[in-house]
Backbone bond lengths (Angstrom), bond angles and torsions (degrees), N, CA, C in turn:
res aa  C-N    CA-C-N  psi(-1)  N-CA   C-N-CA  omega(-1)  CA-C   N-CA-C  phi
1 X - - - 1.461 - - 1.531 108.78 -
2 X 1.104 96.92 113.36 2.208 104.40 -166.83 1.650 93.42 -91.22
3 X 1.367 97.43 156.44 1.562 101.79 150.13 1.388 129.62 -54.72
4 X 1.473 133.53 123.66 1.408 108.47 157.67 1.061 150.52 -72.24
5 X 1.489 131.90 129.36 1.426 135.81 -163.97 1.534 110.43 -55.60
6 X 1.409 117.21 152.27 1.322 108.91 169.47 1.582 96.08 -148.29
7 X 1.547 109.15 143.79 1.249 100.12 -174.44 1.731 112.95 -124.25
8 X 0.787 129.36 179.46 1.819 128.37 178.68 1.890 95.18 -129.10
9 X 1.032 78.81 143.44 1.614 93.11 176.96 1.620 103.31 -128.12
10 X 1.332 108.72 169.32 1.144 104.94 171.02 1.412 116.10 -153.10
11 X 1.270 145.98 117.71 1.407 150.29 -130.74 1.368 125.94 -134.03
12 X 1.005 160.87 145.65 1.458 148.20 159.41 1.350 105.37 -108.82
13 X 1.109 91.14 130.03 1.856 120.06 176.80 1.891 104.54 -44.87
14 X 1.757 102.72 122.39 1.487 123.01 155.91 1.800 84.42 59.50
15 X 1.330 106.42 53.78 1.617 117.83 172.68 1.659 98.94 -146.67
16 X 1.277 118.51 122.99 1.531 119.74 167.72 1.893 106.22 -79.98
17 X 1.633 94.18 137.15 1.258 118.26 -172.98 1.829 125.03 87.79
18 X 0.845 89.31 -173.05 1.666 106.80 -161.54 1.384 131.19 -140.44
19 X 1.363 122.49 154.82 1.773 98.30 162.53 1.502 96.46 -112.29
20 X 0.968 145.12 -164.87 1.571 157.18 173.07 1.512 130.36 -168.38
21 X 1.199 137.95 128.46 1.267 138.47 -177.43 1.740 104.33 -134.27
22 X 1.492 96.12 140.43 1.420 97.10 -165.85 1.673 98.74 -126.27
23 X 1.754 90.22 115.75 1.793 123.11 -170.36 2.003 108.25 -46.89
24 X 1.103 98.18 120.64 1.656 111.21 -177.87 1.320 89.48 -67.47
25 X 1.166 141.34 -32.66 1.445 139.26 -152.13 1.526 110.96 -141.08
26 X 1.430 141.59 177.71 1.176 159.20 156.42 1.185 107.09 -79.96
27 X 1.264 122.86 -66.84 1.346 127.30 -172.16 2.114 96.19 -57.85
28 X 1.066 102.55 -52.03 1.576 92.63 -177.97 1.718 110.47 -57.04
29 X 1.374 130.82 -11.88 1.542 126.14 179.38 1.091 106.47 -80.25
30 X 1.259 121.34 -28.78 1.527 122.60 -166.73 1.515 124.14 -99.17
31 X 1.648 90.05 -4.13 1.893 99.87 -177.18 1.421 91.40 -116.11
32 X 1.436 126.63 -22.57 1.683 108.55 -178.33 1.666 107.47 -81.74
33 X 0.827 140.24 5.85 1.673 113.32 -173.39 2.019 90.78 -108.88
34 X 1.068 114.45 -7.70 1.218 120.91 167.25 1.580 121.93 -68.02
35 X 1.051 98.65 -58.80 1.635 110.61 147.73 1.651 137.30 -40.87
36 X 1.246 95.57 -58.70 1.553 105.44 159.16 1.692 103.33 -53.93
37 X 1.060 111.01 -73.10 1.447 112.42 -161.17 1.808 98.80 -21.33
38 X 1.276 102.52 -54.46 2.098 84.68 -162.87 1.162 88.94 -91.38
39 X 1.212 158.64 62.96 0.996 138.68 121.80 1.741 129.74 -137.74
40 X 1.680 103.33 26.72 1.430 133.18 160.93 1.562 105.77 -95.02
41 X 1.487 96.87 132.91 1.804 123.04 153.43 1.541 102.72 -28.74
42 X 1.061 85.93 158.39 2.034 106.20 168.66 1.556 93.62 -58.53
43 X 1.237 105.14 -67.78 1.103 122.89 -158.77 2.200 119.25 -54.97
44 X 0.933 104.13 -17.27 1.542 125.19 -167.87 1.599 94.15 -77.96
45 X 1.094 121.79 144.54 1.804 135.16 154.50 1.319 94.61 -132.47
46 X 1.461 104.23 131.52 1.690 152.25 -170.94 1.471 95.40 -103.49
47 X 1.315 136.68 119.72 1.664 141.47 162.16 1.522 116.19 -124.23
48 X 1.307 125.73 150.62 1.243 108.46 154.41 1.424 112.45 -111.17
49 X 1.048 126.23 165.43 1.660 128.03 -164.31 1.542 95.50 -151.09
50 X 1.496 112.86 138.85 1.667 124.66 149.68 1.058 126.24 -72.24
51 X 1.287 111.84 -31.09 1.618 106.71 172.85 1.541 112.14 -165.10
52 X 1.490 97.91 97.70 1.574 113.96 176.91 1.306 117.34 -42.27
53 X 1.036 147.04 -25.65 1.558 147.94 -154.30 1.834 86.28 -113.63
54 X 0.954 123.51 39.81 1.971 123.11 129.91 1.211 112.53 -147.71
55 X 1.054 106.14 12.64 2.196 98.75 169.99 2.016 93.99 -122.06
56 X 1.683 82.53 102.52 1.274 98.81 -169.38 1.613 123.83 -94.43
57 X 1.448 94.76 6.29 1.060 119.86 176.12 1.446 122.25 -73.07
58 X 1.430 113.62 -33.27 1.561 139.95 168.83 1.533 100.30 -62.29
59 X 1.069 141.30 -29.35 1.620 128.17 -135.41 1.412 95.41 -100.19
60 X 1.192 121.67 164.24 1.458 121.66 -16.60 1.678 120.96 -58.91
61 X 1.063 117.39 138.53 1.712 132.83 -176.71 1.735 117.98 -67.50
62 X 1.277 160.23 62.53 0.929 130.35 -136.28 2.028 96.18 -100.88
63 X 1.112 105.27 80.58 1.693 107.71 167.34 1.503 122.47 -12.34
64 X 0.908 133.00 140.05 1.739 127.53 -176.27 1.683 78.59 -163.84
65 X 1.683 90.26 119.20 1.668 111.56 164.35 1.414 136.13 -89.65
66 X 1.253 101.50 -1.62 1.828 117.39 176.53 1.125 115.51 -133.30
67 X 1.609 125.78 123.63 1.498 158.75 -178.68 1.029 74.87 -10.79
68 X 1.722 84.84 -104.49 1.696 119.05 -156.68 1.728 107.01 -31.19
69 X 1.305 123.70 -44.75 1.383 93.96 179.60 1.728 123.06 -96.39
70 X 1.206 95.66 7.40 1.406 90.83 152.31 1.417 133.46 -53.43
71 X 2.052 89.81 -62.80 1.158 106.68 -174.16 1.523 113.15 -43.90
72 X 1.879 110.48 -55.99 1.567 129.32 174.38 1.900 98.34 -37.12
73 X 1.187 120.29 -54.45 1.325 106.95 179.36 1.284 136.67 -76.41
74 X 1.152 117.10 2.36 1.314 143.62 -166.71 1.918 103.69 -96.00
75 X 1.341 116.57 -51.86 1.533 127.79 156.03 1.116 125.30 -64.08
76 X 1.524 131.71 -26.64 1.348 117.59 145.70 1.305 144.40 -80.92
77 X 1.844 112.38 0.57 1.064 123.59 155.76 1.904 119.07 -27.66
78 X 1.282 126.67 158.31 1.058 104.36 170.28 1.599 152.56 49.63
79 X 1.539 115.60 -9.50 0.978 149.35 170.97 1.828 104.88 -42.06
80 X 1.323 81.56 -74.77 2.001 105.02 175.33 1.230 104.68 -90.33
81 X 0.673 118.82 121.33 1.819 138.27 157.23 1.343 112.96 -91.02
């Protein structure tokens, strides 16, 4: 019986796709979208999801395996319009 994954995505509004990073920890799901928050566009929505592959609304998914450049990608979301 594993932990379940939970992941944060991060999106820009009436834009198809996503980026996503999937939390090593619990405690890390619940302290990163807090983080994000000040440092996302107006325009950006921050989610967390259990399992990306049925909210198809997100897709395409683009996976990113390291924090820090998540986070780094996560602030340039939205930037350019």
């Amino acid at each position: 019986m594993g932990e379940r994954r939970l992941y944060v995505i991060a999106k820009v509004f009436d834009q198809q796709g996503c980026i996503a990073y999937c939390c090593k920890t619990a405690n890390e799901a619940r302290c990163l979208p807090g983080t994000l928050e000040a440092l996302r566009a107006e325009n950006v929505q921050i989610v967390i999801l259990d399992d990306p592959e049925i909210y198809a609304e997100y897709e395409p998914y683009l996976y990113i395996e390291d924090l820090k450049e998540f986070i780094s990608r996560v602030g340039e979301l939205g930037a350019v319009a």
